[in-house]
N, C-alpha and C positions, 0 to 999 in steps of 0.2 A: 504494500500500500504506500499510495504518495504519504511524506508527512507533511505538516507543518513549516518546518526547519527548511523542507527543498522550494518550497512556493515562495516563504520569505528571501531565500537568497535570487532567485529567478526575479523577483519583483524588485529588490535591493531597501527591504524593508525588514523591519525588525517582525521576529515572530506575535509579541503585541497589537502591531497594526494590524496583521493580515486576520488576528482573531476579532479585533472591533470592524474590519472592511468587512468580514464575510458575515457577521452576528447582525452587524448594524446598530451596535450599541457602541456607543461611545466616539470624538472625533477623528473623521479621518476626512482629509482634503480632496476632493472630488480625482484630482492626479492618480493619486497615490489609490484611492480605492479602485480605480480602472487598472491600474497596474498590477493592482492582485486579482481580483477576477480573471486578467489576462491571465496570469502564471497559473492560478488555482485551472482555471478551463483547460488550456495547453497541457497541464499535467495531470489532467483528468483526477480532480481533488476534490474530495466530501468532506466538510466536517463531520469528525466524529460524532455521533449522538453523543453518546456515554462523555465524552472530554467536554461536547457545551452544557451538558446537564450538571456536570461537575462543574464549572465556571459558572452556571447562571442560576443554579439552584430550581429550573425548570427540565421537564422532560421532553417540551415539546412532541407533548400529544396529547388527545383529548379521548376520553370514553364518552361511548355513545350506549345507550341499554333501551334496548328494543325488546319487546314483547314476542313479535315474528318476524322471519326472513323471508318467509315465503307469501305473503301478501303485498298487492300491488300498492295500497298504500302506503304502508310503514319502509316498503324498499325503495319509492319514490323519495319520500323525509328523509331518509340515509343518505341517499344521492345527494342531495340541495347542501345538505350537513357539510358530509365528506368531503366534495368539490370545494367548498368554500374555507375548510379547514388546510386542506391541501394545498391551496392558494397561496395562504398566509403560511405556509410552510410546517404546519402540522403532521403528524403522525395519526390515525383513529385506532382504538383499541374497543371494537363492539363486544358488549356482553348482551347475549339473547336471553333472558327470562324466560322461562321453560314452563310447561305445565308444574313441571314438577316443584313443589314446594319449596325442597332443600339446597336445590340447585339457586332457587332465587334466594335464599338466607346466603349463601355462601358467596354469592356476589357482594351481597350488601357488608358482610361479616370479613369477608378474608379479601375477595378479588381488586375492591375499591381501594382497600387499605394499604396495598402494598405502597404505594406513592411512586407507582408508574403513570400517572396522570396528570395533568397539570389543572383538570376542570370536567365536568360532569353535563349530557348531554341526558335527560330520560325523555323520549318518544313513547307519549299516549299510554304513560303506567301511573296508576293510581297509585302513592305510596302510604303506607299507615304510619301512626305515629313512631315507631320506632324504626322505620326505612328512612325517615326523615332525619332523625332526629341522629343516625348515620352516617348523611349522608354531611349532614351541616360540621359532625362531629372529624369530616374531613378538613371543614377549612380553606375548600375551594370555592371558586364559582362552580354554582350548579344551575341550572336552568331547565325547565318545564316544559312540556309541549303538550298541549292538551285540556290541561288543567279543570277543574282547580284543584291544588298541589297546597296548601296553610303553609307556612312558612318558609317554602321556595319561590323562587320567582318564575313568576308560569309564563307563557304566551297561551291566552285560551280562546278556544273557542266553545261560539252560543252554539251547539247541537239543536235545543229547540229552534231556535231561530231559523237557522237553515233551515229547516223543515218548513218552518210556518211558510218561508218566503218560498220555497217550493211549489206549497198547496198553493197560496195565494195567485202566484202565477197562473195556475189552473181556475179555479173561481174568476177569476178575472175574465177570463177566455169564455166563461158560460157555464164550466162544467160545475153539477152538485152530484150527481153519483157518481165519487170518485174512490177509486179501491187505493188499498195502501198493502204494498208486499214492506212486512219487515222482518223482525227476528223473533223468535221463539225463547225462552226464558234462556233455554242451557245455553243460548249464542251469547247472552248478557257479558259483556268483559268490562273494563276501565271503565270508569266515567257514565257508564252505562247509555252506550250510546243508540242501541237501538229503542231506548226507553224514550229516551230523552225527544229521538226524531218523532218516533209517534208518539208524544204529548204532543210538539209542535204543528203537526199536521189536524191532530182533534182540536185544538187550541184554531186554528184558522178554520174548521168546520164552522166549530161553535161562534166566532165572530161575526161569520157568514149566515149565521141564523142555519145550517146546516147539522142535522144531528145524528153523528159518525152509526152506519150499519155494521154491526160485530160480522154478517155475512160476508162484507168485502173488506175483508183482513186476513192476506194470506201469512205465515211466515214462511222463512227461507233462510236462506244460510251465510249471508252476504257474500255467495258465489253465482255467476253466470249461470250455471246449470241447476243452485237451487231457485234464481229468479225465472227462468224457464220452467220449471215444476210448479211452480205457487201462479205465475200468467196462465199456464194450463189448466188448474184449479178452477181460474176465477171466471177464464172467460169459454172452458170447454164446457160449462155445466148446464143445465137446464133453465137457470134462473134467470131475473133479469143480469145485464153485462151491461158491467160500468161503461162511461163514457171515456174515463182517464183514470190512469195508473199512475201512485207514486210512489215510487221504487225508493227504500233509505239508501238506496248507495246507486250506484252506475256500473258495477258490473251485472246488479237485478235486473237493474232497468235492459241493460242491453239483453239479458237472457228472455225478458218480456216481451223485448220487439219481436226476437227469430221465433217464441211463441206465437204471439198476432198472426207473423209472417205463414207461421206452419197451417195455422187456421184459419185462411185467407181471409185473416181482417187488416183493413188498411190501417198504416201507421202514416199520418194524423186526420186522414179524412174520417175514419171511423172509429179511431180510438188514440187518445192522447198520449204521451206517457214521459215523462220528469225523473230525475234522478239525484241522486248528490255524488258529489267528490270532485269531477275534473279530471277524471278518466280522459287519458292519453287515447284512448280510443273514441271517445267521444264524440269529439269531431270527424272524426269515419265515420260512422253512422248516425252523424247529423242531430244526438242525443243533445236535448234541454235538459239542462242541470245548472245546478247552485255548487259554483266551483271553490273549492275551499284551497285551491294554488297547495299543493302538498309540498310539491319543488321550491316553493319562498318559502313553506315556513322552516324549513330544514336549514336553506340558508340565511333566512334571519335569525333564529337562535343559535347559529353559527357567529353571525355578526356580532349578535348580544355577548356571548361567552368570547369570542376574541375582544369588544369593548371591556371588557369585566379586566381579562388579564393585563390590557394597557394601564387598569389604574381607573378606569371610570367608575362610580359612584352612586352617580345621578338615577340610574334606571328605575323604573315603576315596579312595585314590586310585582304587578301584573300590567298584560297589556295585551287588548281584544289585536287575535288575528284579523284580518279582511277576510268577506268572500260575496261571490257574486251572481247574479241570477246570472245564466246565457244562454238564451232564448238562439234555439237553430231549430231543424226542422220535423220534430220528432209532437210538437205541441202545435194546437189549431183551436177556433172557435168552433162551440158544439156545430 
């Protein structure tokens, strides 16, 4: 491996400078720090992690703790995170939370503790008072995603909300027999989010003077093929068939349209249908949804937890994400 000692003599700078040119802490005259990048690059030179962690008292990486890896969601948030970490010259170190119990004790108890981390990222996990009270007992910036989190600093988002502004969209358009695919008690996870969507969808019934039918309420699994199952349900049966579907997520939704499709009802001449998330695929199939930007919030509590490490202070200890209706072409007047 190149060292130190050969870049400074290449450059004709002491081994000091070339460690404040490459860190970027401390002065070095715009000359001189070109002259070591040239030698450091020509000699194809890394700083050591381990030698600036020792020098700066940081590890330069961040933990991120995810619930799953294998949802479009939560891998989307990783991505916005990561990239943006990476950026600023980061390392990520993901801990997945497992079904399993123990597995998430021994994150919070031994994995965090090691002080291989310089700062705490948790993606859409509910934590209790003693996950907390853990994680603070680190000492680092932590930050929230999700929320609400007591005593860490969230970024949160309204779950009802989204929903209400979902239905809303639909009412607006004419529709009042509108079905809602959500989730079934065992899907309940963090935050309780498929609770929270359908309050906000009976929440805009009821404002509407509309009074939610138990019969068009399918659950599903917030997968494509279980919102293909629950459109089958609602619109294969004998009864009357709603006018509009609203799906709590966008991979339902989409599983709903290729249902319509299979049962040749038209999608939006003959039947509406709304989603949430901001599915990457969305806009393929022309899907109306209330986009909750997954990709910004990963990189704005990226930003937050790099402000934190600069020294900033100032931050809220909470603070509402953005999201937004986007009407394409999936919704229509009854």
């Amino acid at each position: 491996m190149v060292s130190i000692d050969e870049v400074a003599r290449l450059a004709g700078v002491s081994t000091a400078t070339v460690s404040r040119a490459l860190s970027g802490r401390g002065h070095v005259s715009e000359r001189a720090r070109e002259r070591v990048r040239s030698a450091a690059d020509s000699l194809g030179y890394v700083v050591s992690s381990r030698a600036s962690s020792l020098a700066s008292g940081r590890t330069q990486n961040v933990g991120v703790i995810v619930p799953f890896l294998d949802r479009w969601f939560f891998s989307t948030v990783l991505s916005g995170a990561t990239s943006a970490l990476m950026r600023a010259g980061y390392d990520v170190t993901l801990y997945n939370i497992t079904a399993d119990a123990a597995v998430r004790r021994e994150v919070f108890s031994t994995f965090l503790r090691r002080q291989r981390v310089d700062a705490v990222i948790a993606v859409a996990i509910e934590l209790d008072e003693h996950e907390t009270s853990q994680l603070q007992g680190l000492g680092l910036p932590v930050i929230g995603i999700g929320g609400p989190n007591p005593g860490l600093r969230t970024l949160s988002l309204d779950q009802t909300a989204l929903a209400c502004l979902a239905t809303e969209h639909l009412i607006a358009l004419g529709h009042r027999d509108i079905a809602h695919i959500g989730a079934a008690a065992e899907f309940e996870a963090d935050f309780r989010v498929p609770s929270r969507r359908r309050s906000g969808f009976e929440q805009a019934l009821a404002q509407a003077g509309i009074t939610p039918d138990p019969a068009l309420f399918e659950p599903a699994d917030f997968t494509v093929d279980g919102g293909y199952r629950a459109a089958r349900r609602l619109l294969g049966g004998t009864g009357p068939r709603p006018s509009a579907i609203f799906a709590a997520s966008d991979e339902m939704a989409i599983g709903a349209l290729v249902a319509a499709r299979d049962l040749g009802i038209r999608v939006p001449q003959d039947l509406s249908i709304v989603g949430i998330d901001g599915h990457e695929l969305g806009e393929f199939f022309g899907l109306t949804t209330v986009d909750q930007f997954p990709l910004a919030q990963g990189e704005r509590a990226a930003s937050a937890i790099l402000a934190q490490l600069e020294g900033a202070s100032d931050a809220a200890a909470v603070a509402d994400l953005p999201y937004e209706l986007i009407a394409r072409g999936t919704t229509a007047p009854v």
